[in-house]
N, C-alpha and C positions, 0 to 999 in steps of 0.2 A: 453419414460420417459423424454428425454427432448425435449419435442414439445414445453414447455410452457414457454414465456418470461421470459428473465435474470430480476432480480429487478434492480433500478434504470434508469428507463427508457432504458432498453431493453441490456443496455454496462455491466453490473455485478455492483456489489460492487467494486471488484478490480480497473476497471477503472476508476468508478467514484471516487475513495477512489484518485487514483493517482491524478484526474483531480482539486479535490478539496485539495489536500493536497499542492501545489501551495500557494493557499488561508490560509488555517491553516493546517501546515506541520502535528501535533499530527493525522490528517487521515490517514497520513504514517503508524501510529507507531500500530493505530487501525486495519488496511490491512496487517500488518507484524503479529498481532498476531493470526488474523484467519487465514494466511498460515500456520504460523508451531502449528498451531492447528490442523491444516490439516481439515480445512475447505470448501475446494475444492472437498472432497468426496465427498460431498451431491452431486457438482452437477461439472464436470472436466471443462467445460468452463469457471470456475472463476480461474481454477490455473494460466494462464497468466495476467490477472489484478494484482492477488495479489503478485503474484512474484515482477511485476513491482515494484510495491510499498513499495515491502520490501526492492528493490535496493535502490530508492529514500529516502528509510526512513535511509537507510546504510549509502549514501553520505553525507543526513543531516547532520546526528551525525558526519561524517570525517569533514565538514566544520565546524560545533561549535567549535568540538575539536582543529582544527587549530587556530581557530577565538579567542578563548579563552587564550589559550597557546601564540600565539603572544603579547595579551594584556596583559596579565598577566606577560611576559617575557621580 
């Protein structure tokens, strides 16, 4: 069932979601929602990608949040 290549060139959605979210962070927030969509069923080798990326999309939002509340304060 899974003999057949990951999409995005072979690493899943997940890691290229993390790889690209670097570039434009909102890849984060798109890889966090097909985890707790649980989007990983279809196929279990994307559940570490998109973990990743829902960590990264986590810390995001703590450094806005900080970022914001300094200047504002």
């Amino acid at each position: 069932m899974y003999d057949r290549p990951l999409p995005c060139f072979g690493c899943g959605i997940g890691w290229c979601s993390l790889l690209l979210g670097f570039v434009f962070p909102p890849m984060w927030y798109y890889a966090t929602i097909l985890y707790f969509g649980n989007y990983y069923l279809r196929d279990p080798r994307e559940r570490a990608g998109l973990a990743a990326s829902a960590i990264a999309a986590l810390i995001c939002t703590i450094a806005l949040l900080i970022t914001l509340l300094a200047i504002l304060l």
